[in-house]
N, C-alpha and C positions, 0 to 999 in steps of 0.2 A: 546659462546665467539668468535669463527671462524666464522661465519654466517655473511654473508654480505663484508666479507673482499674480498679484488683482491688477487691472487697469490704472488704477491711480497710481499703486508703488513703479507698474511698468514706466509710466511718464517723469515718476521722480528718478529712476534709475536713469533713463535714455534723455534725458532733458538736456540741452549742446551745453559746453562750456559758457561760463558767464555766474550771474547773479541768479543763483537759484534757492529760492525759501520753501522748504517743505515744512508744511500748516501737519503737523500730525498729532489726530491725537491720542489717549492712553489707550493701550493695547491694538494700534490699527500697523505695527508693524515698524516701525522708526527704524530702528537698529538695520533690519535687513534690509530696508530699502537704502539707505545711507551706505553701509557696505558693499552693498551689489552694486552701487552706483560706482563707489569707489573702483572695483575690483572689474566691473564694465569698460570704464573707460580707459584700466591700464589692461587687461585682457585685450581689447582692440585696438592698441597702439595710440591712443588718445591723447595718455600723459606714461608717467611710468610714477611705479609707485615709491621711488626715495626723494620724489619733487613733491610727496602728499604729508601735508601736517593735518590731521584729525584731531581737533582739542574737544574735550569734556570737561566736567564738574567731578567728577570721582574716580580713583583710581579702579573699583572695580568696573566702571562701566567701560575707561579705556581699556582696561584687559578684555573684557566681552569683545570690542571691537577688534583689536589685534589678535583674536581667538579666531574668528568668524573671518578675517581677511586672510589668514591662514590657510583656513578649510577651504577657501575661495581659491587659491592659488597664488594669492597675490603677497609677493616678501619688498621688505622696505618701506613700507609706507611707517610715516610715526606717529601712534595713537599716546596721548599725554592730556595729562589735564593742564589747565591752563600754569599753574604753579610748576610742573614738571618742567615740563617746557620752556619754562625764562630760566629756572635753573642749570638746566642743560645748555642753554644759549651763555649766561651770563658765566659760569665756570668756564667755557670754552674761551671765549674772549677777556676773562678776566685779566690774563697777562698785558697784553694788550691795552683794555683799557685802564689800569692800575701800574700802568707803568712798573712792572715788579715786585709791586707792594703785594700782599698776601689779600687772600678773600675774604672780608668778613665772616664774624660764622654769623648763621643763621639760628635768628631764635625759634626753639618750639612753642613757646609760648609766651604772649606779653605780662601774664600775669606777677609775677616778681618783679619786671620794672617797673609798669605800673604802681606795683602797690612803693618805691620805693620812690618815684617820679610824685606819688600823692602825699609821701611825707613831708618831701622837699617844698609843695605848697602850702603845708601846714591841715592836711586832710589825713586821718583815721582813717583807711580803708583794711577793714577786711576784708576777707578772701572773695566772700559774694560782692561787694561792693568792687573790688578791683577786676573783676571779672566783667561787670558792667559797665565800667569803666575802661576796662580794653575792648571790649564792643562797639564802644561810642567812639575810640580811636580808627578801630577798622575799618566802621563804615565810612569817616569820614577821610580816611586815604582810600577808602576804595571809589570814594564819589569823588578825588581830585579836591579836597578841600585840605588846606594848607593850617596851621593852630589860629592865624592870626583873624580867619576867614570862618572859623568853626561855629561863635554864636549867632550869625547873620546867616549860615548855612543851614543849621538848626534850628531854629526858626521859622527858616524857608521851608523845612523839611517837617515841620511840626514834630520833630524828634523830641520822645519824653524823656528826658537826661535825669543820669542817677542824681546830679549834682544840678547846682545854677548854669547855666550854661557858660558863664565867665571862667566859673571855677573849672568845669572840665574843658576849658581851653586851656589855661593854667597846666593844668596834669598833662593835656599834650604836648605842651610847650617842652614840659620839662622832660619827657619822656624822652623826645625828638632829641634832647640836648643828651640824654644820659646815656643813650643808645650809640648818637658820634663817641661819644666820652669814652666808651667800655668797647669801641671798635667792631660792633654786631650791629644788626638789619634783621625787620621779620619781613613777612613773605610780601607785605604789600612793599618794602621798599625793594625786595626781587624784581617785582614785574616791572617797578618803574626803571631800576637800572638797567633791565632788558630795553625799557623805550628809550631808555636815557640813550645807552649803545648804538640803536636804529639811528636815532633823530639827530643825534650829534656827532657820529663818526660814520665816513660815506661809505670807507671800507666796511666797515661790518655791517653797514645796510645792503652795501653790494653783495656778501659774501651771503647773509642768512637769508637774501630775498631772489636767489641764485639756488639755493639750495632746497626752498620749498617755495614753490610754486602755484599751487594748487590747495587751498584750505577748506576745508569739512569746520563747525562749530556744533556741538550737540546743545540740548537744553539753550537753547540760545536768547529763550525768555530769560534766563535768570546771569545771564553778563551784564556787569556792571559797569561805570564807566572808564574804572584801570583798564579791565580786561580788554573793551572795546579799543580803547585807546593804544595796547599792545597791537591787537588783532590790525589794524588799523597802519600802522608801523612796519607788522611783518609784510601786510597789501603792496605799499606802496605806493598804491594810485591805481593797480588790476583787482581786477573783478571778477577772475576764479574761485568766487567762494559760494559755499554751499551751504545753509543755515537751516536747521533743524528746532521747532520747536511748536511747543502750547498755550497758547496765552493764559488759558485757563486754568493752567499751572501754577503761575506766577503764584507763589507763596514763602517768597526768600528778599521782598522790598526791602525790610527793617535792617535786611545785611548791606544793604546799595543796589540790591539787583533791581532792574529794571527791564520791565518787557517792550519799553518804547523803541530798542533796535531793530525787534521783532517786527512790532506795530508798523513802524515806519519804515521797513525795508522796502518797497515797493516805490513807494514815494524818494526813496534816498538810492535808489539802485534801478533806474531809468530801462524798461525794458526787461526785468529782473521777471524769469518762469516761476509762477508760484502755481505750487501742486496741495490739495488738501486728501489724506489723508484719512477717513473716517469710517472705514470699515473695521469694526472692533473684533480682534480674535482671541481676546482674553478673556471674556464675561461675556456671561448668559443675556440674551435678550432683556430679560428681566430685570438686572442689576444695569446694563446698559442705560435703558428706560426711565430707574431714577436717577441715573445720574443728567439724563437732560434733562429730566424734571428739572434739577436741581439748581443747573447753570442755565436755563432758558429763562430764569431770571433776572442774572444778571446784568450789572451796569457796569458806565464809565468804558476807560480805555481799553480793557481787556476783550471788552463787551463784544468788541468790532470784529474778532477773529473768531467768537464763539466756534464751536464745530459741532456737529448734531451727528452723534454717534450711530452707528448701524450694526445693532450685534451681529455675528455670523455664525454663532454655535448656536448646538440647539438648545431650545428652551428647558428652563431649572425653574426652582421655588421661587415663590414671591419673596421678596425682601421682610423681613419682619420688624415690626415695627415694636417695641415695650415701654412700658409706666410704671415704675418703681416708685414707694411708698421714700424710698431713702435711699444712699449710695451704697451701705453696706450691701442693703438687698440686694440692689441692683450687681455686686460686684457676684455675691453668693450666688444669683441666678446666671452668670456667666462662666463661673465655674464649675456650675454644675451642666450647663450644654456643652461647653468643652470636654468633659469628660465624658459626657454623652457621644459627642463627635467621636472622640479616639477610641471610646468602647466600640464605637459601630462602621470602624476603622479609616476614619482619616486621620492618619498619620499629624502627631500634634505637631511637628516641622510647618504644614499645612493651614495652618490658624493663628490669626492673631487678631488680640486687640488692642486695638488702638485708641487712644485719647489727645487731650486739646493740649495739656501741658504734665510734665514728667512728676507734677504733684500727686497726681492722681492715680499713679500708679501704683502707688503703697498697699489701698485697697485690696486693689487686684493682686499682686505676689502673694500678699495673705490670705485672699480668696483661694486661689489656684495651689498655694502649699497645703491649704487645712482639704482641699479635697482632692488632694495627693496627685493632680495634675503638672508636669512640668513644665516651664519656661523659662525663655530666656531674654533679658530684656536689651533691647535694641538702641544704641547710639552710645553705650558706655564706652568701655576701652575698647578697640578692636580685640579682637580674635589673638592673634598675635602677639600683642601688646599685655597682655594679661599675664599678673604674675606666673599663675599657676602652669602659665601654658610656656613661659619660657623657661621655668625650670624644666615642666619635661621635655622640651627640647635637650637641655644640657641632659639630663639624663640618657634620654637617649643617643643622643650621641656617644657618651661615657659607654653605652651598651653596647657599641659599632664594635667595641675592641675586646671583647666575648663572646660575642650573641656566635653560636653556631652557624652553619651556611645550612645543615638540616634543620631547622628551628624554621617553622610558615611565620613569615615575616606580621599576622595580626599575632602571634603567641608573642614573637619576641616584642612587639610593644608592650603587649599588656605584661610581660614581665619586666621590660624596663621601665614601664610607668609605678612598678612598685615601689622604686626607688623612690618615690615624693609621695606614697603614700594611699595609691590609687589601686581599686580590687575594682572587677568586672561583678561585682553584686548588685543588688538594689541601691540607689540612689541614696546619699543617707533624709533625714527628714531639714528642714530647713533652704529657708530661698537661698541664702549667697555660697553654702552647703551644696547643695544638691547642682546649683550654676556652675559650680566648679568641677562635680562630678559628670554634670555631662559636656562640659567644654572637653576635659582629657577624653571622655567616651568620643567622642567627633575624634581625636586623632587615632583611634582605634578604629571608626569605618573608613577614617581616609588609608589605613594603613589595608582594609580588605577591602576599596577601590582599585589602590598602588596595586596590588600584588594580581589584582586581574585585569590587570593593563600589562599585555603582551610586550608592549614595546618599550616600556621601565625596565630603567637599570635594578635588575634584580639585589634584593636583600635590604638590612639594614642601615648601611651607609647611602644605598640610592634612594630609601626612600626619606631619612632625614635630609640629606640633598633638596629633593623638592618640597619638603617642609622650609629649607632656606627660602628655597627661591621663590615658593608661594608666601611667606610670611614681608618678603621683599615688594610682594606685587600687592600686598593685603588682599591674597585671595582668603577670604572667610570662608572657610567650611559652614555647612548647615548642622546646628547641633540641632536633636532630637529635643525638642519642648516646645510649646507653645510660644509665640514672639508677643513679648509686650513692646511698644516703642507709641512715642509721640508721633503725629500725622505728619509733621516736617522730617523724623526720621525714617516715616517709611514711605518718600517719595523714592519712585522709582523700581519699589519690591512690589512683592503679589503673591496671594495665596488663594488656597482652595476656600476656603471660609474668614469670612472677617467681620467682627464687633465692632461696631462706631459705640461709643460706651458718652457720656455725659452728658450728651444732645439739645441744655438746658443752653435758656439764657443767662447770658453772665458767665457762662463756659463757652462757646461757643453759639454768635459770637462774643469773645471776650470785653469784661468790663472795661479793657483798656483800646478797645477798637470805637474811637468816637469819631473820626471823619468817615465821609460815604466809602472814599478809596482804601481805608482800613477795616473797614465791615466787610466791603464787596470779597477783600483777600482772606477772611474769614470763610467766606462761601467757598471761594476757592477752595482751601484747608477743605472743607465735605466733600465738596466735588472726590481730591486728591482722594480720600479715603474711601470713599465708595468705589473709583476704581480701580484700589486693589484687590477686588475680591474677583474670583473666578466664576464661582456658582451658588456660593451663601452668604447671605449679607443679614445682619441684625445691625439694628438702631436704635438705642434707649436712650432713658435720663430719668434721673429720679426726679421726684419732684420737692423732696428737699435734701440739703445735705447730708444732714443727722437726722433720728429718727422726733420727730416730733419739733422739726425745724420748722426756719421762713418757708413759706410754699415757693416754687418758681415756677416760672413756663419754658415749653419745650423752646427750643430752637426758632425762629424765624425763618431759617431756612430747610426747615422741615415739608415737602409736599403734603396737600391736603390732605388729610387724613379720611377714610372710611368709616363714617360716623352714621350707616346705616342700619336701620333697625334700633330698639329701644325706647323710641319716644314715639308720642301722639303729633298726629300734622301741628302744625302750628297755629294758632286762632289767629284772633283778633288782639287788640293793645297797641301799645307804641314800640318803638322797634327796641327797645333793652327788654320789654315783655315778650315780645315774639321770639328775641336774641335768648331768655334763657328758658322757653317752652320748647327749642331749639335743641337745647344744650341735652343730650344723652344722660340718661343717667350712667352712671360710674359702676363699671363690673369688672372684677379682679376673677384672675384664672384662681378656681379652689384649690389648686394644687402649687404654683409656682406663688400664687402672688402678684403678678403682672395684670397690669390695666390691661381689657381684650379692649378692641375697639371694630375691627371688622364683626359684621352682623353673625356671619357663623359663629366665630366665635363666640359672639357673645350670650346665642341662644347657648350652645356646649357649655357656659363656665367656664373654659377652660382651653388654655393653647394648642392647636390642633398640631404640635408635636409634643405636650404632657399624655403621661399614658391617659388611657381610656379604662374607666368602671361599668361599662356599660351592662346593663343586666339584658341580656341576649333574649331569655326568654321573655322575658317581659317587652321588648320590642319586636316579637314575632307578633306578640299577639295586637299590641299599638298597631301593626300595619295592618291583621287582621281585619280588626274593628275597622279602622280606616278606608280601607276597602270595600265594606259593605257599606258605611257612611256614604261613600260616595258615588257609588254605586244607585242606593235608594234615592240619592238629590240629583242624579245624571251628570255630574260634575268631575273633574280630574281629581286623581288623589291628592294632588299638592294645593287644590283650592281646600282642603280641610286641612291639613296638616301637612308643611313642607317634610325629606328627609329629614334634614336639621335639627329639626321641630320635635320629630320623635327620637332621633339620636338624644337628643336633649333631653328629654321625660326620663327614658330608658335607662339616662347615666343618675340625673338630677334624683329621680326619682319622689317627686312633690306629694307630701301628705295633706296640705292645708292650698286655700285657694291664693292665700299670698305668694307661696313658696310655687305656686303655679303661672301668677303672673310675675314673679320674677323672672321668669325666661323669658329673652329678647322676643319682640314678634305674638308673642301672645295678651294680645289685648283685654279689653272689657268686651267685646263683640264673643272672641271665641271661648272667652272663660264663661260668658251666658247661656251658648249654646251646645259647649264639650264639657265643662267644667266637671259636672259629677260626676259622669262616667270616665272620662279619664283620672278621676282622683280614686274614681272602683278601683279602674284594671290596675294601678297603681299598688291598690292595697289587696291585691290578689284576685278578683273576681277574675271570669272567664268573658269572652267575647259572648257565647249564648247570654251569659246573665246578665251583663246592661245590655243590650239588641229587645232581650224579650224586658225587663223591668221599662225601656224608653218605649216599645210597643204597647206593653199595658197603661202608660202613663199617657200616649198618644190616645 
């Protein structure tokens, strides 16, 4: 069970029962140490694992953990997200405490009361409006604020409400009222009948505080104050609990969460083992590296758990850094390295880009469909949930009561995915087109995973079986394309490669982040996206919107930038003269378009992964010359001319003495003393003929 573990996971795993905070952060192992912990302590008779409740934030993450406790040995423990879980508690007991009365149903969504709760106050809500407006309801039963208590709460909370803040207490009021009225409850009024059950009936505190014993919490930064107040409830007043989390995470405030449980568990939990967690085994040194850059800034409350990461794999590319003229370009030069990537084979499952808000995504689909890259975009309907995917469900199933038993179970899909219209060709052209063609393509590799898993019920009926029972679990398959999704939607995923796309100010962070603790969760938001990447990381922004827009500035929470090479030292003046004798001049790669700002590059022109025009011969003979140059002054060759330098000539290939000091690094000093002979070899001369023309001149 210890075998293969680092020091720190070994302590979070063997750490005694009690009050234990494990400080982890991204990619340093969370999950297995939290498991093996689990699976440790019922392995040696510690606890047993049907007294263990493990609550999460997402249904796929508790499936990961009930996956992994599996493999572990360990049966009975119950992994649930925190919604699960008072569901399960509250049907159970419902008889009980409803005295016979039947269960409310559960809404899936408040948006229809709402919008019918806002006409009743004499408010027009459309669909985006009443969406905002069940937002502002959420948070505010997720923070324990009651309709009468809502404008004094918001307020407190500096909360930007769609409406006056009177009026969307009004809409809560009446929502609250509509909701008794029509005999239904959404999820926040679940968890509280779960507390209700604990706090007010002794039996069924006795019975569910009898039955789990021992509590795990994942993501424990982002519990709010329902949840804690459940968690709290199932406790009882012990201290078996074991809490998982990032402070630097924290990017889910505006819903209720709050990372002060985090924060303050030490202080609130008297003797409480806290293990930190900072060996990264997800990303490359390198990507590692700016992400402390990144948060070694940071302030306020989060501030205080910071964790300073330590990659563990071996070293990858530098992060790249881009300056786009405009968004379009910017989206264009993103889908043309993607396509670059999958041509030179990472698998486009493997890449994604990410941005600040799901506006911005439009671009990109259009980018990425016009240079015939696929994707798919991330936080829409589930998997599952998609039309097209529950028809071929019914489809296939309708196929169970044909399909041959000789028919290899990927034929018999793709012939019953005919049935709704689906051929195993090329993709057709178009985004929500082609999303659909590779969502049904994904139940075609899940169908030649199934069939080489030895131990599935063989054929068509087993494997729509586990099409059930994974669509139960919202286990998502990985369809083949690229992932678009917003930074909030892709907390918690990770790929081979990943675009930070907008970088500008006023996108991140956003125009609407004006307190310090609203900006600071904007860093956060970069942080979270830088480490999803494994091994390539790109960061851009245009510098206007549209082409020949307002200008912006990059990011504020961009590390320093490599502003070497290009410019003369600095003199003398006042410091806004020093400040733009300073300022580099501005060189865009001739090929992409992209602002270079590292010195190589910017001697090259060009980004040192855009192809190369180098003319070969002509930089045999540049190092020639160069060698005897340095040679005859007893000097190293890079004291005349760096590699770079002549890389740079070779590709550039400069006719005029401008077009010679436009290359980085090449000053008024060296264009005095090289200038005409390298403008010869340029224009064909041989190394004899400037050597012996600068000899006669001598």
């Amino acid at each position: 069970m210890l075998a293969g573990l680092d020091p720190e996971q070994r302590s979070a795993v063997t750490a005694p029962a009690g009050p234990v905070c494990i400080l982890a952060g991204a990619g340093t192992g969370k999950t297995r140490a939290v498991t093996s912990r689990i699976a440790y302590r019922a392995l040696t008779g510690d606890i047993a694992g049907r007294h263990v409740l493990a609550v999460t934030f997402t249904a796929r993450a508790a499936a990961e953990m009930r996956s992994r406790l599996t493999v572990l040995g360990v049966q009975g423990v119950q992994a649930r997200t925190f919604h699960a879980a008072a569901l399960r508690q509250v049907r159970y007991f419902a008889p009980r405490l409803l005295a016979g009365r039947a269960m409310p149903e559960l809404l899936d969504s408040k948006v229809r009361v709402v919008t019918l709760a806002a006409a009743k106050v004499g408010l027009r809500a459309d669909r985006a409006a009443a969406r905002d407006l069940a937002a502002e309801i959420e948070w505010a039963k997720s923070s324990l604020v009651e309709p009468g208590e809502y404008v004094v709460a918001a307020a407190k909370a500096l909360r930007e409400t769609p409406y006056e803040p009177a009026r969307v207490a009004d809409v809560f009021d009446a929502y609250e009222r509509l909701k008794r009225g029509n005999g239904v409850i959404d999820f926040e009024d679940m968890l509280r009948a779960a507390v209700w059950g604990i706090e007010e009936h002794p039996d069924v505190a006795e019975q569910v505080r009898n039955q789990y014993r021992h509590f795990v919490v994942d993501e424990y930064q982002d519990v709010n104050p329902l949840q804690q107040r459940l968690l709290e409830a199932w406790l009882g007043g012990r201290d078996d609990l074991t809490v998982v989390g990032d402070a630097s995470q924290t990017i889910y405030s505006f819903t209720g969460a709050t990372s002060s449980y985090l924060v303050d568990f030490p202080r609130l939990h008297r003797g409480a083992t806290v293990v930190r967690l900072v060996r990264d085994y997800r990303s490359t040194p390198q990507v590692v590296g700016l992400a402390n850059a990144v948060i070694s800034q940071a302030r306020g409350t989060e501030a205080r758990l910071r964790l300073e990461l330590h990659g563990q794999r071996r070293p990858g590319p530098e992060p790249e850094l881009r300056i786009f003229t405009d968004e379009p370009a910017e989206a264009n030069a993103v889908a043309a390295r993607c396509r670059a990537l999958v041509a030179g084979g990472t698998p486009a499952r493997e890449i994604a880009v990410l941005f600040r808000t799901n506006a911005q995504s439009e671009a990109y689909e259009k980018a990425l469909s016009e240079a015939g890259v696929p994707y798919v975009l991330q936080g829409a309907e589930r998997f599952f949930e998609r039309p097209e995917v529950r028809q071929a469900m019914i489809a296939l199933r309708a196929a169970t009561r044909s399909a041959s038993v000789d028919t290899p179970l990927p034929a018999a899909v793709v012939e019953g995915l005919s049935a709704v219209g689906w051929a195993p060709d090329a993709p057709p052209p178009g985004g929500a087109a082609r999303e659909r063609w590779e969502a049904l393509a994904a139940l075609v590799q899940l169908a030649e995973e199934y069939a080489a898993d030895a131990e599935a019920e063989p054929g068509l009926t087993g494997f729509t079986e586990e099409l059930a029972r994974r669509a139960a679990q919202q286990h998502v398959p990985t369809v083949e394309g690229v992932t678009l999704a917003s930074l909030h939607s892709a907390k918690g995923l990770e790929w081979d490669a990943v675009f930070l796309v907008g970088l500008a100010e006023g996108t991140l962070p956003t125009t609407y982040a004006k307190t310090m603790e609203q900006v600071e969760e904007e860093r956060r938001l970069l942080y979270v996206g830088i480490t999803r990447a494994r091994e390539w990381l790109w960061l851009s922004y245009a510098t206007s919107r549209s082409p020949g827009g307002r200008a912006r500035r990059p990011s504020r929470f961009l590390p320093q930038l490599d502003r070497s090479g290009g410019g003369e030292r600095a003199g003398g003046g006042g410091p806004a003269r020093r400040a733009e004798r300073r300022r580099p001049q501005v060189v865009s790669c001739r090929i992409c378009g992209a602002t270079l700002l590292a010195g190589a590059d910017r001697k090259l022109g060009r980004c040192p992964t855009c192809p190369s025009d180098i003319d070969e011969e002509l930089y045999e003979r540049l190092r020639d010359w160069r060698q005897r140059v340095a040679g005859a002054q007893k000097v190293p060759a890079y004291v005349v001319f760096t590699d770079a330098t002549l890389t740079a000539l070779a590709e550039r290939k400069p006719g005029r003495t401008e077009e010679l000091v436009a290359i980085a690094g090449i000053g008024p000093r060296k264009v005095g003393l090289y200038g005409d002979t390298v403008l010869a070899l340029v224009a064909g001369a041989t190394v004899d003929e400037v050597c012996s023309q600068k000899t006669s001149e001598n």
